[in-house]
C-alpha positions as CSV (number, residue, x, y, z in Angstrom):
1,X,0.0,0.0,0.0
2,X,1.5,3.3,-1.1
3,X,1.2,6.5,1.3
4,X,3.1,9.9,1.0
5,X,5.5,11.1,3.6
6,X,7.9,13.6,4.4
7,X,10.9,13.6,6.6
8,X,9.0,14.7,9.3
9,X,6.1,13.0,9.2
10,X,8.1,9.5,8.7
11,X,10.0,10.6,11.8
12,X,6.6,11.3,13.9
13,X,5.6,8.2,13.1
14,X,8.8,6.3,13.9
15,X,8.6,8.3,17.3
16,X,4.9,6.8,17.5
17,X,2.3,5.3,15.1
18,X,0.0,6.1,17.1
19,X,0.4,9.7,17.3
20,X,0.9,10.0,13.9
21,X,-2.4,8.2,13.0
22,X,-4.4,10.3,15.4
23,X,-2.6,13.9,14.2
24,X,-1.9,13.3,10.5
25,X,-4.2,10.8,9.4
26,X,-7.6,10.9,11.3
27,X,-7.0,14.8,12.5
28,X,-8.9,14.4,16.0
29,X,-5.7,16.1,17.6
30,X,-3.5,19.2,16.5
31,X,0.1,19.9,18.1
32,X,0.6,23.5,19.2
33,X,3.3,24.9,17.7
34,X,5.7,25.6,20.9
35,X,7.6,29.3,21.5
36,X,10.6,27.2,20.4
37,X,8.7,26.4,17.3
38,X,7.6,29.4,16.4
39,X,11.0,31.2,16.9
40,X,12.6,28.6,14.5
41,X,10.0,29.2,12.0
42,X,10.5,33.3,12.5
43,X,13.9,32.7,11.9
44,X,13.5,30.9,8.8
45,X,11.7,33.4,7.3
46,X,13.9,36.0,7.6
47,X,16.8,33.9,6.8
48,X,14.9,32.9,3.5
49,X,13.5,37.1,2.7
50,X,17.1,37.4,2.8
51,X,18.6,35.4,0.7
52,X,15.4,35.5,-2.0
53,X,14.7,39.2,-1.9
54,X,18.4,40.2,-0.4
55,X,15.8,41.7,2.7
56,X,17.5,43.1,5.2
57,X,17.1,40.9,8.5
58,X,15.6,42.0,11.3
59,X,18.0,43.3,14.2
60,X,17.7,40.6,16.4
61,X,18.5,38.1,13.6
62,X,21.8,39.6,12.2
63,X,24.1,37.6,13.7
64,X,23.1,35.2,11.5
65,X,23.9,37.2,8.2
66,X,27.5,36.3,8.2
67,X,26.5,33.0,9.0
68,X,24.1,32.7,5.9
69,X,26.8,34.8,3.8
70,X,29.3,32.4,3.6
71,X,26.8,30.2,1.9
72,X,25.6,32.2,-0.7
73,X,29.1,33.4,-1.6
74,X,29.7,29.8,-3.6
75,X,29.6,29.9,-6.8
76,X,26.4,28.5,-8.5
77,X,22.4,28.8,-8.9
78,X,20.4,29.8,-5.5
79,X,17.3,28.0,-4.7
80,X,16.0,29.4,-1.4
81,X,13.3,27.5,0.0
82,X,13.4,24.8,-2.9
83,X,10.4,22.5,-3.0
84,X,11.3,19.1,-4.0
85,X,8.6,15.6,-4.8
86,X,9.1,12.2,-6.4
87,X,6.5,9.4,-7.5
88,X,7.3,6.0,-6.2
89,X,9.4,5.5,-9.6
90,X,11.4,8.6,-8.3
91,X,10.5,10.7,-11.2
92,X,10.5,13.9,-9.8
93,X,6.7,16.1,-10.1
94,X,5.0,19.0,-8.6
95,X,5.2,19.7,-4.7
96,X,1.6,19.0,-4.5
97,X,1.0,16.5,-7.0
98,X,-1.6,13.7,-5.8
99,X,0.5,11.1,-7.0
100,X,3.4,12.5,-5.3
101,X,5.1,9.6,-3.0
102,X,7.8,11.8,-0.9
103,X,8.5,15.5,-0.6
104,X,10.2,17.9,1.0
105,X,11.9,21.4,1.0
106,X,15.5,22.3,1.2
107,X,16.4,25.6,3.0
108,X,18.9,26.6,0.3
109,X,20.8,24.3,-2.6
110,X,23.2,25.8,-4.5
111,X,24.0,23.9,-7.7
112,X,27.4,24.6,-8.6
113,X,27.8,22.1,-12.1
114,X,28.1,18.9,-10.8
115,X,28.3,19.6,-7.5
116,X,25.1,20.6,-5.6
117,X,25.1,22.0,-1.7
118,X,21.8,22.0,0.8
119,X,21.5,23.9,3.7
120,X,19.0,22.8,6.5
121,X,18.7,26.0,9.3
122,X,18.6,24.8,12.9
123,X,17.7,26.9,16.0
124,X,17.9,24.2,18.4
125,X,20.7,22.7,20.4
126,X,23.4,20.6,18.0
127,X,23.8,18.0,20.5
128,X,22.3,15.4,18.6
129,X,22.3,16.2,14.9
130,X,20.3,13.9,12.4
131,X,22.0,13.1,8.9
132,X,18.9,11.1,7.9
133,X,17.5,14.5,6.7
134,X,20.4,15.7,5.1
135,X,20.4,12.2,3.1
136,X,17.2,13.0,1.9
137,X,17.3,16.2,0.8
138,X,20.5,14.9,-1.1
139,X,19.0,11.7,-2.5
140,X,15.8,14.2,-3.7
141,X,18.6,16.6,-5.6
142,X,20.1,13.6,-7.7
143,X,16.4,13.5,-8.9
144,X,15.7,16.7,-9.6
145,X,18.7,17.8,-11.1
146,X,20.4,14.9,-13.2
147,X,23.6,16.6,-14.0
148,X,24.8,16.8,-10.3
149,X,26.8,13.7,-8.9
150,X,27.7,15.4,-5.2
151,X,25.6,16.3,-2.9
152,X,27.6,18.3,0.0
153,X,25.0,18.9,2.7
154,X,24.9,20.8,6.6
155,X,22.6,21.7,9.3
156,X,23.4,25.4,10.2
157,X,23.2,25.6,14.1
158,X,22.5,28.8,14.2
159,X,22.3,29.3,17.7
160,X,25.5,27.7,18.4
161,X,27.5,28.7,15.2
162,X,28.2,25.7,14.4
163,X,28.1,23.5,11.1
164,X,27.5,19.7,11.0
165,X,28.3,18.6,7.3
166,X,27.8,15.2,5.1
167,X,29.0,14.1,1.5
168,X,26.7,12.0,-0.5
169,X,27.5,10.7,-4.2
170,X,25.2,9.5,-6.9
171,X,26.8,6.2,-7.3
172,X,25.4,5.1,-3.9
173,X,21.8,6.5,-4.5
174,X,20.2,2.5,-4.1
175,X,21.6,1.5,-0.6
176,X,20.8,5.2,0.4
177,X,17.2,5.0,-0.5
178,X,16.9,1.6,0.5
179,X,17.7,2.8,4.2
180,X,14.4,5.0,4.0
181,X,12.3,2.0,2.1
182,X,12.8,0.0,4.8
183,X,11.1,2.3,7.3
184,X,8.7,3.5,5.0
185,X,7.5,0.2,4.7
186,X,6.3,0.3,8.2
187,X,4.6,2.6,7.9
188,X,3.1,1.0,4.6
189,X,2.2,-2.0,6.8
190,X,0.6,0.1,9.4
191,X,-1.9,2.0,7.0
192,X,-2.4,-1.9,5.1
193,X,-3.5,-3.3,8.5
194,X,-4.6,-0.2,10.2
195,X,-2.2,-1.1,12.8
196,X,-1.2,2.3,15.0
197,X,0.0,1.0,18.3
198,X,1.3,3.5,20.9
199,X,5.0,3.8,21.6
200,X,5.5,5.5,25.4
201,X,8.1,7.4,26.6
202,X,9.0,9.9,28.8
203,X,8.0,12.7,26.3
204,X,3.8,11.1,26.7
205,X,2.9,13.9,28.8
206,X,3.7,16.3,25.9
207,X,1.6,14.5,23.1
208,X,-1.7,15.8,22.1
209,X,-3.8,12.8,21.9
210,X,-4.6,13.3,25.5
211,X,-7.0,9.8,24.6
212,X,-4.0,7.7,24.8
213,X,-3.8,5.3,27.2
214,X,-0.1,6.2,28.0
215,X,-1.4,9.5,28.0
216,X,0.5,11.6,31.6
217,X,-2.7,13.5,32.0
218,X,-5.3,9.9,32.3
C-alpha cells in the first residue's frame, strides 16, 4: 500500500504510530506549535526574505547574516526554500501533486555544475544532529537535477555557530534509498492493517492525543 511522507512525518511516526495516526491521518488532535517552534520558524523566514529578496534581517537576527553569507558566496544557482517531490518511480513532479510519494523542501541548494550544496537552518541545540535529513534532501537533488553527482549537505546551528556537514554521491543512491524504504515500509504495513500501536516514553505527557492510554494526563 503506497502512502506519501515527508521527513517529518516518517520521523513522527517512527517516534509513534499512534500519534501520527491520530494527528496526520484521522485529525482528531492538533500539536501547538511551541515558542521554540515558532521562533525557528520566525527565523526561517527572515533567513529565507534574505537570501530571495536580499531583505534586510531584522535586528535581532543579524548575527546570522555572516553565517548565511558564507553560503551564498559559492559559486552557483540559489534555490532558497526549494520544493522538491518524487512518485514511487522517483520521477520527480510537482510539490503538490496527488501522486506525489515523498516531498520535501531544502532551506537553500546551491548547484554549482556537478556539485550541488543544501542547507538545513537549525535553532535548536546541535547535540544530537540527524544526517537522515540531510540524506534526503540529497538523495531528492540527484532527482531533480540529473547533472549533479555530489551532494555536499549541513545543518546550520545557528544558535551555536556551528556547522554539521555530510558528503553524499550518486553512485550510492540505491543503498541510500533503501535505508528510507525500509522504514517506509512500516509505515506501509501500518496503514495496510490499520495497525497504530502507541510507543511510550518519557516525552507522553507532551503528546496531544490526550486519549491515549499512555497519555500523563489519564
Amino acid at each position: 500500500m503506497s502512502v506519501q511522507w515527508s521527513f517529518s512525518s516518517l520521523k513522527d511516526y517512527i517516534n509513534c504510530p499512534r500519534q501520527y495516526h491520530e494527528v496526520k491521518v484521522l485529525r482528531r488532535f492538533t500539536k501547538t506549535a511551541s515558542k521554540q517552534m515558532l521562533y525557528g520558524s520566525d527565523v526561517h523566514k527572515a533567513l529565507e526574505d534574505y537570501t530571495r529578496e536580499n531583505k534586510e534581517l531584522p535586528k535581532n537576527y543579524q548575527r546570522f547574516k555572516s553565517i548565511v553569507d558564507a553560503f551564498l558566496s559559492i559559486p552557483g544557482e540559489k534555490y532558497p526554500e526549494y520544493q522538491m517531490a518524487l512518485k514511487r518511480d522517483l520521477t520527480p513532479c510537482a510539490f503538490d501533486d496527488e501522486d506525489r510519494w515523498v516531498r520535501g523542501i531544502a532551506d537553500l541548494v546551491v548547484i554549482d555544475g556537478d556539485t550541488a550544496f543544501v542547507v538545513d537552518y537549525k535553532t535548536g541545540s546541535n547535540r544530537y544532529p540527524d544526517p537522515d535529513q540531510l540524506m534526503l534532501m540529497a538523495l531528492m537533488i540527484f532527482e531533480h537535477f540529473p547533472s549533479v553527482q555530489v551532494v555536499k549537505g549541513g545543518l546550520m546551528f545557528v544558535m551555536h555557530d556551528s556547522f554539521y556537514t555530510q558528503e553524499y554521491e550518486r553512485k550510492d543512491k540505491e543503498p541510500l534509498w533503501k535505508l528510507f524504504h525500509n522504514k517506509v515500509a512500516r509505515l506501509e504495513k501500518s496503514a495496510e492493517t490499520d495497525s497504530w500501536p502507541a510507543n511510550p516514553t518519557p516525552l507522553c505527557g507532551w503528546c496531544p492525543v490526550r486519549s491515549c492510554e499512555f497519555h500523563k494526563e489519564r
